[in-house]
C-alpha positions as CSV (number, residue, x, y, z in Angstrom):
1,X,19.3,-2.7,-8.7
2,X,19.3,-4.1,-5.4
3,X,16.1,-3.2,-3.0
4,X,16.7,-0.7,-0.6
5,X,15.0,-3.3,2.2
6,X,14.9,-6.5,1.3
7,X,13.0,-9.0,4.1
8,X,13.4,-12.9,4.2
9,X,10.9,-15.0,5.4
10,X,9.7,-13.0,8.2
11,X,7.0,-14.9,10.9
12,X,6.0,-13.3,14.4
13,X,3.6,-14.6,17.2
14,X,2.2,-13.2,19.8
15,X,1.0,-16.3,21.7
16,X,-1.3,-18.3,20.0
17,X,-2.2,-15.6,17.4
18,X,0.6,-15.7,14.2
19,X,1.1,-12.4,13.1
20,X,3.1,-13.1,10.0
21,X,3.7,-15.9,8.5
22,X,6.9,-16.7,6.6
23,X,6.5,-13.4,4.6
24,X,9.0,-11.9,1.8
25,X,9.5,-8.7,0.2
26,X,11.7,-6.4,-1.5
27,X,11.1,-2.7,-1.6
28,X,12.7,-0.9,-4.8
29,X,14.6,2.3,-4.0
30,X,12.8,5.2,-5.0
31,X,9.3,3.5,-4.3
32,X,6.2,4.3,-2.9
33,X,5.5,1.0,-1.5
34,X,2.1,0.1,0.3
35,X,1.8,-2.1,2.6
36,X,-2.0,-2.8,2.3
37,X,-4.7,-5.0,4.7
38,X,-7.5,-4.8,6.9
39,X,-7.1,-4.3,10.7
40,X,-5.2,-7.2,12.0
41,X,-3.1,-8.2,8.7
42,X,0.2,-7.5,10.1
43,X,0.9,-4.1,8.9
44,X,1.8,-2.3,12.1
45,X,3.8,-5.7,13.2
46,X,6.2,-5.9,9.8
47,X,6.9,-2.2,10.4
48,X,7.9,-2.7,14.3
49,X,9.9,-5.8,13.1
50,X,12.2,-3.7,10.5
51,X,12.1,-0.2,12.6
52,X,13.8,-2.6,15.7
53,X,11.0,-1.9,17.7
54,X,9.5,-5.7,17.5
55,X,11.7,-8.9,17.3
56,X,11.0,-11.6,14.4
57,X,10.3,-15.1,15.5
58,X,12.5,-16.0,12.7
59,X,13.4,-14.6,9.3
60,X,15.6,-11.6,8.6
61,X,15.6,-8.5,6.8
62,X,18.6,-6.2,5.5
63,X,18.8,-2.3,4.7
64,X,20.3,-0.6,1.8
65,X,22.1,-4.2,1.0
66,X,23.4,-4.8,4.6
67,X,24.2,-1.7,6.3
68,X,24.0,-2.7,10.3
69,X,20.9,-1.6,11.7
70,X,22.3,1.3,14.2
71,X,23.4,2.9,10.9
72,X,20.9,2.3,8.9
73,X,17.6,3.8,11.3
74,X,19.7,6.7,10.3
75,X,18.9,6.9,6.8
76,X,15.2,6.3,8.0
77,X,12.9,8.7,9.3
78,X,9.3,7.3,11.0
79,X,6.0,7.7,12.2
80,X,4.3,5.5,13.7
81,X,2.6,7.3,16.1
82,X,1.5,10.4,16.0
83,X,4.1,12.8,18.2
84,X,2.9,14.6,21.2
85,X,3.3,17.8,20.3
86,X,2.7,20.3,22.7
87,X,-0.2,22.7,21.5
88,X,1.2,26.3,23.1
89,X,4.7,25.8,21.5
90,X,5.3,27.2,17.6
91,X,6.2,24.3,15.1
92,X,9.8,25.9,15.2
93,X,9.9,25.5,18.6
94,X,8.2,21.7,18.8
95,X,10.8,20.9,16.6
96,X,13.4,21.9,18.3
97,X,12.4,19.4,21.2
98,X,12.1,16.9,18.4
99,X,15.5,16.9,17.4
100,X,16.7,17.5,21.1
101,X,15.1,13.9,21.9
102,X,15.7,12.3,18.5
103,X,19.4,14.0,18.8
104,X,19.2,15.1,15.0
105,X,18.1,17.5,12.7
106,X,18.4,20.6,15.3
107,X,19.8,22.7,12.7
108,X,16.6,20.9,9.6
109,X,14.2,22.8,10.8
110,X,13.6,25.3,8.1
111,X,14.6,22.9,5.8
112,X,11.8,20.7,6.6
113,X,9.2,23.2,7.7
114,X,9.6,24.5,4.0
115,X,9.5,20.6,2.6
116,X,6.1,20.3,4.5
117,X,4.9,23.7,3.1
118,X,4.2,24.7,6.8
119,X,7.6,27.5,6.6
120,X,5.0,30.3,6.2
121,X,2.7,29.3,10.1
122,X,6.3,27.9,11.6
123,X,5.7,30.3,14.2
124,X,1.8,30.1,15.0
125,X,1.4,27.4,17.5
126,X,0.5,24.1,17.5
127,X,-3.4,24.0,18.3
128,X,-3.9,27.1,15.7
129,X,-3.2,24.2,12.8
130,X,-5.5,22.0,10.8
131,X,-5.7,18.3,11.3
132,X,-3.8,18.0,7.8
133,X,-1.2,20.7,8.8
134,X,-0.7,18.7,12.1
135,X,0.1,16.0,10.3
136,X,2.5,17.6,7.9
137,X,4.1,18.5,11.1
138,X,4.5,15.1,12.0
139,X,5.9,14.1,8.8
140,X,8.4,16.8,8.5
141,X,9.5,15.7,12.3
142,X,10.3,12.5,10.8
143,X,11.8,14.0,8.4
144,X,14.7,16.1,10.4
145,X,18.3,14.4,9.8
146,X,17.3,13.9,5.8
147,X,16.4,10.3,6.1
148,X,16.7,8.3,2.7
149,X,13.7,6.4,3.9
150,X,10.3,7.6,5.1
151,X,7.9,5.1,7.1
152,X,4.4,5.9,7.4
153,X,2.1,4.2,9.7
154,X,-1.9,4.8,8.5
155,X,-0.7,8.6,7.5
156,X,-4.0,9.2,6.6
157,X,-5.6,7.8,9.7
158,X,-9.1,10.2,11.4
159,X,-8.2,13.0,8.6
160,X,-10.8,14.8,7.1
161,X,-11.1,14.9,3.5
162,X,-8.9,18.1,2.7
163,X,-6.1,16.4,5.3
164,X,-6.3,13.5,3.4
165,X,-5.6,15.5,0.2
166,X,-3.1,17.1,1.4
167,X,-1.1,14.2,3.0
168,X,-1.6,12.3,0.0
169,X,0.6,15.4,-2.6
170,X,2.8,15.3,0.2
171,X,3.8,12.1,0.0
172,X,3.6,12.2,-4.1
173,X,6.2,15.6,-3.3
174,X,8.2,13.8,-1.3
175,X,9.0,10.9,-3.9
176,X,9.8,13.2,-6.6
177,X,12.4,14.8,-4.0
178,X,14.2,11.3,-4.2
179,X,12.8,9.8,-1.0
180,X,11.6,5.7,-0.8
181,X,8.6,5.8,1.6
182,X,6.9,2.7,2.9
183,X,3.7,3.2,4.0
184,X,1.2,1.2,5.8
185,X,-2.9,1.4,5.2
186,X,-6.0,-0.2,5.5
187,X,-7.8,2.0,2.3
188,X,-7.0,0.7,-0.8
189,X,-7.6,4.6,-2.1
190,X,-4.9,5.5,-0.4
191,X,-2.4,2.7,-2.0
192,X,-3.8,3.1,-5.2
193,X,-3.3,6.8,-5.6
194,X,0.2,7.6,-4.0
195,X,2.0,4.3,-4.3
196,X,4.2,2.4,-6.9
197,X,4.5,-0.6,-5.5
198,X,1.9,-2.7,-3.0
199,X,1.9,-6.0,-1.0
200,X,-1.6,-7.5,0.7
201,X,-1.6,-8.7,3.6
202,X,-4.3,-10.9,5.0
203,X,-4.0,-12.6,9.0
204,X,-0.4,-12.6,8.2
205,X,-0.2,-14.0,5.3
206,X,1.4,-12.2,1.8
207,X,-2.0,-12.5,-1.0
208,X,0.1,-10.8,-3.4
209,X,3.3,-8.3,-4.3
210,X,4.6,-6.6,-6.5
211,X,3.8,-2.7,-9.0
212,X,0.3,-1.5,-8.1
213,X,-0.3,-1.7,-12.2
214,X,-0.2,-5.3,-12.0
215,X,-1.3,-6.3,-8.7
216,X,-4.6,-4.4,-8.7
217,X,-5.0,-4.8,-12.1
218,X,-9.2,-4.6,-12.2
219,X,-10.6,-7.9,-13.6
220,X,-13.7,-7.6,-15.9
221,X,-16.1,-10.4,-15.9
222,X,-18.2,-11.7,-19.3
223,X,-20.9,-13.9,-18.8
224,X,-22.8,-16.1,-21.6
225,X,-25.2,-18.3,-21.9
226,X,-26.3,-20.8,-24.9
227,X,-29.1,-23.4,-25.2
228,X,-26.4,-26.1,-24.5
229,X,-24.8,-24.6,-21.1
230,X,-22.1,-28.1,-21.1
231,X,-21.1,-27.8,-25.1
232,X,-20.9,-23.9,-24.4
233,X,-18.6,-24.6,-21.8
234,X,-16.5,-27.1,-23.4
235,X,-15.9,-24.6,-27.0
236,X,-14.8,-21.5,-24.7
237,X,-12.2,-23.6,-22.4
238,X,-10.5,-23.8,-26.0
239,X,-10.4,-20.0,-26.6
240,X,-7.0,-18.3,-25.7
241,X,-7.2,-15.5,-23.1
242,X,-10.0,-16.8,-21.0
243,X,-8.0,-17.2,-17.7
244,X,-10.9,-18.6,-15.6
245,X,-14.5,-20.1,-16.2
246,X,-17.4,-20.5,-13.5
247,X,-20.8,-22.3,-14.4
248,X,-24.0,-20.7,-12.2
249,X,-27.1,-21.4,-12.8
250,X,-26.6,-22.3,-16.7
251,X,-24.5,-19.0,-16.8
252,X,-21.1,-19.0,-17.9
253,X,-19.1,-16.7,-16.1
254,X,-15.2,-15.7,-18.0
255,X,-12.4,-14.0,-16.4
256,X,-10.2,-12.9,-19.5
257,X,-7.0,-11.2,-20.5
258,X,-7.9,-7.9,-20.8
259,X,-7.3,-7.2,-23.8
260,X,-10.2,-9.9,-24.4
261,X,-13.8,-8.2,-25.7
262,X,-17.4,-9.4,-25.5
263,X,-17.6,-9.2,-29.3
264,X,-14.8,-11.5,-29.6
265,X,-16.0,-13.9,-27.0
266,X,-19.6,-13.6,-29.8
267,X,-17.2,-14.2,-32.6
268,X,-15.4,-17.2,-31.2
269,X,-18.5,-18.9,-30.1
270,X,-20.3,-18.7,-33.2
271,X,-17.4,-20.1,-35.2
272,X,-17.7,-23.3,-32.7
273,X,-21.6,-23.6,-34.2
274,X,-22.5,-22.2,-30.3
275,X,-24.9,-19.1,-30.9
276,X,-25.4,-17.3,-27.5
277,X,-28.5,-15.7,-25.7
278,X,-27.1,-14.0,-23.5
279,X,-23.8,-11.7,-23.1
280,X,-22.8,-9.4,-20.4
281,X,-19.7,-7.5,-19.6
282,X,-19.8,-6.8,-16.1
283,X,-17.4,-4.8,-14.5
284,X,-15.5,-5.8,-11.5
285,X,-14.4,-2.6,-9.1
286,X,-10.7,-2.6,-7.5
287,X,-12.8,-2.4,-4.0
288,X,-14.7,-5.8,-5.1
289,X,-11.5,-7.1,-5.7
290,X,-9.7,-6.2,-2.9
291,X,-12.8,-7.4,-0.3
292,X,-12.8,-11.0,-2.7
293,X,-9.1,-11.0,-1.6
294,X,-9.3,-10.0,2.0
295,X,-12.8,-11.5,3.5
296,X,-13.0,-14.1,5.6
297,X,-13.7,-17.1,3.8
């Protein structure tokens, strides 16, 4: 199936400072695809480049397989910003002066009000709401004109904890309902409990792409030690499954398969003549990961 955006190679500057750097990806239709870095990856910048609000230095990108771009931020609802709503007007009512400026969706209002479960206080105004229902608000104004495509910058962004939940189902809801949203965060929480699909970005650069399954796929750590640190070494670079191997301090330290056990790293080792004194799963958290991926050095 072809992606529903596709980008090619994309690389923006802003003077001196690159921005991205020759990156690709291909959203699947249907997805909930993260966009995932710290501040100053390039996350706000690729969704300006493919909403038509920034201009690529080069590279290119395409919508539903080609559609030209005035036809296609049609099929796209966004939020990038949070809209200024104004806090003595209903949501029915700031609503309607969404779709007045947006020039769609006048007649989606209910439709939407109900998608964002907000139909039941559409007529309390604005400043009565919740910093979660707010945003739901936001959302659903994105949402007027039935976009195929939802865009979501930091959705989650200075909510409290029950905003943050209930953003989060939202988006989960919205998926089910058939919609592709891309969404752009600094929390790896976030990406790894609403979305399908993830790409990391560091200083511009794409780490890694592709289902969240695979890409933050935890890797556990076993470490061993033996009498002879170099023959210990040497036996285990032989053993199938052991993807890396560090040496510290006379300890051996294995990233494996994971389908790879401590007793059968024991097992192996004994079979070589190599009897160990020491074995150690340690378990290696998606945040460690994530930092090891996106620090500095």
């Amino acid at each position: 199936m072809e992606p529903i955006l596709s980008i090619q190679n994309i690389s923006k500057s802003y003077g001196p400072i690159q921005a991205l750097k020759d990156v690709s990806i291909d959203v699947p239709e249907g997805s909930v695809f993260g966009i995932l870095g710290p501040n100053g990856s390039g996350k706000t910048t690729m969704l300006g480049i493919i909403l038509d609000v920034l201009i690529a230095k080069s590279g290119s990108y395409k919508w539903f397989g080609g559609m030209p771009n005035d036809a296609a931020r049609r099929q796209i609802g966004s939020l990038l910003e949070t809209p200024n709503f104004y806090h003595y007007l209903s949501a029915f009512n700031n609503l309607e002066i969404t779709a007045a400026i947006s020039k769609r969706g006048k007649d989606d209002r209910i439709r939407v009000l109900k998608q964002v479960g907000l139909f039941d206080r559409m007529n309390s105004r604005f400043q009565t709401y919740s910093l979660g229902m707010k945003q739901r608000l936001a959302i659903g104004a994105a949402l007027l004109g039935s976009p195929k495509v939802l865009v979501l910058d930091e959705p989650t962004n200075g909510l409290d904890p029950a905003g943050i939940a209930e953003i989060r189902e939202l988006i989960r809801k919205l998926n089910k309902e058939g919609l592709t949203i891309i969404i752009a965060s600094h929390l790896l929480d976030e990406i790894e409990k609403v979305c399908t699909h993830v790409a990391i970005l560091k200083k511009g650069n794409l780490l890694l792409n592709g289902p969240v399954n695979e890409v933050l796929l935890s890797e556990d750590q076993i470490e061993v030690r033996a009498e002879d640190a170099v023959a210990l070494q040497q036996v285990l670079q032989a053993m199938s499954g052991i993807k890396k191997i560090n040496v510290a301090d006379n300890t051996v330290q294995l990233t494996c398969e994971p389908t790879i056990t401590p007793v059968q790293v024991n097992e192996f080792c004994i079979s070589k003549g190599i009897v160990l004194s020491h074995l150690l799963l340690k378990k290696k958290s998606l945040e460690t990961k994530f930092m090891e991926l996106t620090n500095d050095k």
